[in-house]
C-alpha positions in Angstrom: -1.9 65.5 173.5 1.4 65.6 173.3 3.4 62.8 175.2 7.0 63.3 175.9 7.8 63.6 179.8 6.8 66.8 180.8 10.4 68.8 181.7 11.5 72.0 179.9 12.8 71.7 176.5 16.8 71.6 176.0 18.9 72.9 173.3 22.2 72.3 174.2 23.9 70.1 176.6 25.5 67.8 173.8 28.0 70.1 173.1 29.2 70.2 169.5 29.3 66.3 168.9 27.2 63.6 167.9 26.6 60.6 169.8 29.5 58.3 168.0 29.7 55.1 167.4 30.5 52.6 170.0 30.2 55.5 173.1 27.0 54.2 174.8 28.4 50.2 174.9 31.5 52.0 176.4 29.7 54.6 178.5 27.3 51.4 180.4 30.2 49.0 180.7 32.5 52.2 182.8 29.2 53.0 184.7 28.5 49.5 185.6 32.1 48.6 186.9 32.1 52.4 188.4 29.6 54.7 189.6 31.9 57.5 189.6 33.7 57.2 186.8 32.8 60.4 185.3 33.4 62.3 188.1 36.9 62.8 187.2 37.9 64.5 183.2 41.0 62.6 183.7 39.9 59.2 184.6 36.9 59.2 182.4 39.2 60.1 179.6 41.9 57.1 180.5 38.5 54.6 181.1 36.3 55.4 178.0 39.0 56.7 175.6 38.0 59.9 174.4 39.3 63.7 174.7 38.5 65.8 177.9 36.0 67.6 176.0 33.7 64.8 174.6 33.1 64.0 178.5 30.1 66.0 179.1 28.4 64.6 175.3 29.1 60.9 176.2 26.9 61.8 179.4 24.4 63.8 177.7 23.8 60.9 174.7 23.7 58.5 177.8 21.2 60.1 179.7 19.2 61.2 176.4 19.1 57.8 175.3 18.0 56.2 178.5 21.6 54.0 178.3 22.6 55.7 182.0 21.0 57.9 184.5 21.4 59.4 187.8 22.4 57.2 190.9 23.0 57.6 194.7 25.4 59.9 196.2 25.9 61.8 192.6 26.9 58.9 190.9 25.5 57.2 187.6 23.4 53.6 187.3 22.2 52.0 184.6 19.4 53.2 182.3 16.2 51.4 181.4 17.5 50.9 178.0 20.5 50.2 179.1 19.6 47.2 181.5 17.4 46.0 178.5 20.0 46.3 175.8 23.5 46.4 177.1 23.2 44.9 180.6 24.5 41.1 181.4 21.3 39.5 179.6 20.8 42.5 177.1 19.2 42.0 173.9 22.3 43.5 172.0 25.2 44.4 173.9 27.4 45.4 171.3 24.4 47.5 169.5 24.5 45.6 166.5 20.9 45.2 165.4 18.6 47.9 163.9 15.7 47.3 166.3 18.2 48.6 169.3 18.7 51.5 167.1 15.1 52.2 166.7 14.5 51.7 170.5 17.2 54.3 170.6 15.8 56.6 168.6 12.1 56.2 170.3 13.5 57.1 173.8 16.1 60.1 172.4 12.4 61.7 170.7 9.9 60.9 173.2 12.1 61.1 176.6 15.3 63.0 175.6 13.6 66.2 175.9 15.4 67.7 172.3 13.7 70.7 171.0 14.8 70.0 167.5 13.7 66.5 167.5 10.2 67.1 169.1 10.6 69.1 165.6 11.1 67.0 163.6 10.4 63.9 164.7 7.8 65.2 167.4 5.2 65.9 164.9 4.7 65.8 160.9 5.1 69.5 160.7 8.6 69.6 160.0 8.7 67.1 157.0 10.9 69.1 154.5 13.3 71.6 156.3 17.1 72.9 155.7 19.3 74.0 158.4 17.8 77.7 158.3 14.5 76.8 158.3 14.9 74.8 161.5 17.1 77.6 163.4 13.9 79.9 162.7 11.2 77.4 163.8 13.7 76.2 167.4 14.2 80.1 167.9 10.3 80.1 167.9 10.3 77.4 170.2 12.3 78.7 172.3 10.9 82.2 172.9 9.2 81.5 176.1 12.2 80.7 178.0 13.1 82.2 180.7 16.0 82.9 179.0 17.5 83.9 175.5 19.1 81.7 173.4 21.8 83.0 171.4 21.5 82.1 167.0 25.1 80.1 167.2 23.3 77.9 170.4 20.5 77.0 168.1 22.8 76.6 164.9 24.5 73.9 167.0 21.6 72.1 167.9 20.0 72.0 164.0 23.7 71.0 162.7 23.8 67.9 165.4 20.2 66.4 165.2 20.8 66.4 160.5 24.4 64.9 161.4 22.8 62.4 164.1 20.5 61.4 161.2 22.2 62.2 158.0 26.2 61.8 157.0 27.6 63.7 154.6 29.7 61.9 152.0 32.2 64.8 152.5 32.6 63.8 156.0 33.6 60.2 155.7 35.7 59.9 158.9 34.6 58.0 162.3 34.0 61.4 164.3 31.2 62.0 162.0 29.2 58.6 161.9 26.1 58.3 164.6 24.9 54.7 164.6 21.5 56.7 164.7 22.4 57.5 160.2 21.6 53.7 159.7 18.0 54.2 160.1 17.7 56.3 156.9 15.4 58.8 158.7 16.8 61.7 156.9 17.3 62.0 152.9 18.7 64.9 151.2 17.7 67.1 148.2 18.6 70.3 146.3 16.1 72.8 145.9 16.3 75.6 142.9 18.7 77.7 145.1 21.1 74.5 145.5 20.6 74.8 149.4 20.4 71.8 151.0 17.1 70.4 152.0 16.2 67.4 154.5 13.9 65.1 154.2 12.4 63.1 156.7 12.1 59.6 154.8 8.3 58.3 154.4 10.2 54.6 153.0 9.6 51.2 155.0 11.4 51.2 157.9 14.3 48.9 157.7 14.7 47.1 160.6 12.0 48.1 162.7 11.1 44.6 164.6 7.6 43.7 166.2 9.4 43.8 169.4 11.0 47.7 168.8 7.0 48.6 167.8 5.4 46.5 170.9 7.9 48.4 173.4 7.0 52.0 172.1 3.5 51.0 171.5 3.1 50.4 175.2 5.0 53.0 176.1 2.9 55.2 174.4 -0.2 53.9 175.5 1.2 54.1 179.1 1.3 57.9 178.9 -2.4 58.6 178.1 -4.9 59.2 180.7 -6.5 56.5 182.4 -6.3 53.2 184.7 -5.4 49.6 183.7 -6.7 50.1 180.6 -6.0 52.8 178.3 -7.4 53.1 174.5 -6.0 55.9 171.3 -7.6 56.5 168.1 -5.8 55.1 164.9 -5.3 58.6 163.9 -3.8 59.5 167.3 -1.1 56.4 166.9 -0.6 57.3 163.5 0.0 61.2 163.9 -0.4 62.3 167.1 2.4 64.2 169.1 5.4 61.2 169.8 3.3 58.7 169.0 4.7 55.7 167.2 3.7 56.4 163.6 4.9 60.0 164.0 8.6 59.0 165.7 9.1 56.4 163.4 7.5 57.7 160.4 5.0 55.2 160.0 2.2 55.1 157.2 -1.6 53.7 157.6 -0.7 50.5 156.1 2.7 50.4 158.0 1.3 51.0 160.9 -2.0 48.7 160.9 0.1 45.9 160.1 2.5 46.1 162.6 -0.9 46.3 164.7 -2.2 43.3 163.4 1.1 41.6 165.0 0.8 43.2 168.0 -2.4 42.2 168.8 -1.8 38.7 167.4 1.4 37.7 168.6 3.7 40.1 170.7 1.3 41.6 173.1 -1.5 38.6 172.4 -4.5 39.3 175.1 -3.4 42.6 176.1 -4.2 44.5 173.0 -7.4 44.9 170.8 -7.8 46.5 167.6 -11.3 47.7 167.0 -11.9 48.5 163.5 -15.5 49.3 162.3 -17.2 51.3 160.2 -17.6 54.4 163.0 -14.2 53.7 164.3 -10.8 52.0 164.6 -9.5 52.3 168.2 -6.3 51.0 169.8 -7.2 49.6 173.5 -4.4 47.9 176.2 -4.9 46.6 179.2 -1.7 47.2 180.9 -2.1 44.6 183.4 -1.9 42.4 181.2 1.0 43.3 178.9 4.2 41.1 179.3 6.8 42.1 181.0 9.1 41.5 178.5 7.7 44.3 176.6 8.0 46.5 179.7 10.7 49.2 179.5 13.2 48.2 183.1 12.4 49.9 185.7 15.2 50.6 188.9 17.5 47.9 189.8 19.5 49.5 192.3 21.0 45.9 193.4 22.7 45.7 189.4 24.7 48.7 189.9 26.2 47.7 194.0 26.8 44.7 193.0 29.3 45.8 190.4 30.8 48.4 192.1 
C-alpha cells in the first residue's frame, strides 16, 4: 500500500531550477517576519535575493519540503519541518547537519507529491535509470491525467530530480548545487553506448541519525490503517511503497539495526520488534510515541506573533 498523501501527482511547478542552497533558511525567515511576502515579484525579489523568475521555485521547494505552507487570508506560515528545523528552537536553523537533510528528503518523497521521485525513490523499481529511460516511465505515469503532458514538461522534471541528487563536475557553479547532492543518493556510470546512467546508491547512509529514522518511522507507521496502535511487516518497512528502507535506500541489516535503536532508545516503550521464526513485525503504539519525534503540527499563534 502505497503511502504518500493521496493528491494527484505533479510534474512541474518547480520550474527549471533546483532547490539551491541556502533558499529554504531564507524562504522561513521572510515568511516568518511576513506572511505576504511573496505576494509581490518585486518585494520577494528585494527580501529573499533572487531573480523574478526563481519566485515561484523558492515556493514550490518550500511547500514540497514541508519548510512553508499555506496560511490565512492567502498568505504563507510555517511548515511542520520548518517549525521543527528552522523555527526559534529548531534543531538546525542554518541546515547544517545531514539528518535535516535526510528529513528533507523523507518529506520531498513521501509528501511532495513528485512523480519522478515516487520513481525513483518511491519504490525499488527504478534502481538504474538515464534521463530517457525515466521520461518514458513519467510519460507512463502520467497517461491518466486528465490532461497531456508535453515530452519537454517531462524532460524538465527528469533533468531536476538527477540535478537535485547528482552534480555534475562540469557544472561547478552555486546555481547548480542542491544541499539535497550531499546525501550521495545518486551515483553515476557509463554504460557501452557512453550514455549516462544513474544509480540510486545502496552504500551506508552517511548521516542518517536515529532521530531522522525515528521521525519517518513514525510517520510511516502513522499512515497505515488502524487505531492507537498500528503494526508493518519487516518486508513492508524495508520495501514497501515510501516506506523508510525504500526512501532512504535502506538494506536488511541497515534497517534492523536502526530498529534495534528505535525500539531501545529513541522511541523506548512505544515500539516493539517481533522477530521469530514465523515472523518479524514492526508494532507502535502511537499514544505512546514522544512528542519529540512527532512531526509539528499548526501553530497559528508562531506566525501572528511575528507578523
Amino acid at each position: 500500500m502505497s503511502t504518500q498523501h493521496e493528491r494527484a501527482e505533479r510534474f512541474s511547478g518547480h520550474e527549471s531550477f533546483i532547490c539551491r542552497y541556502g533558499w529554504l533558511p531564507k524562504l522561513y525567515n521572510a515568511v516568518l517576519a511576513d506572511a505576504r511576502v511573496l505576494k509581490e515579484d518585486e518585494k520577494a525579489t528585494q527580501v529573499l535575493g533572487i531573480g523574478r523568475n526563481m519566485v515561484r521555485s523558492i515556493l514550490f521547494w518550500g511547500e514540497s519540503m514541508g519548510v512553508v505552507g499555506a496560511g490565512e487570508q492567502g498568505g504563507l506560515e510555517p511548515g511542520p519541518l520548518g517549525r521543527l528545523l528552522l523555527g526559534p528552537e529548531g534543531l538546525d536553523p542554518y541546515l547544517e547537519n545531514q539528518e535535516s537533510l535526510w528529513l528533507l528528503h523523507w518529506w520531498l518523497c513521501t509528501r511532495g507529491n513528485l512523480a519522478a521521485w515516487g520513481l525513483v525513490f518511491g519504490s525499488n523499481a527504478l534502481s538504474r535509470f538515464d534521463k530517457q529511460l525515466l521520461v518514458e516511465r513519467l510519460k507512463e505515469r502520467g497517461q491518466f491525467l486528465s490532461r497531456s503532458l508535453v515530452l519537454s514538461t517531462l524532460e524538465v522534471h527528469a533533468n531536476i530530480l538527477c540535478q537535485t541528487y547528482y552534480q555534475d563536475e562540469k557544472s561547478g557553479d552555486d546555481t547548480s548545487w542542491s544541499p539535497l547532492q550531499n546525501l550521495g543518493l545518486l551515483q553515476t556510470v557509463r554504460d557501452d553506448s557512453t550514455r549516462t546512467q544513474f544509480v540510486v546508491a545502496q552504500h551506508p547512509p552517511v548521516g542518517l541519525s536515529a532521530r531522522a529514522f525515528a521521525f519517518a518511522l513514525v510517520d510511516f507507521l502513522s499512515r497505515q490503517a488502524g487505531e492507537g496502535t498500528r503494526s508493518v511487516s519487516m518486508q513492508a518497512c524495508l520495501n514497501g511503497q515510501f516506506s523508510p528502507g525504500t526512501v532512504f535506500r535502506l538494506d536488511e541489516l541497515q534497517l534492523r539495526l536502526f530498529l534495534d535503536e528505535a525500539a531501545q532508545h529513541t522511541l523506548t516503550g512505544a515500539l516493539r520488534f517481533i522477530d521469530t521464526a514465523d515472523t518479524q513485525t514492526i508494532i507502535l503504539d502511537l499514544n505512546r510515541v514522544p512528542t519529540a519525534y512527532l512531526f509539528p503540527q499548526k501553530q497559528r499563534a508562531e506566525v501572528s506573533a511575528h507578523v
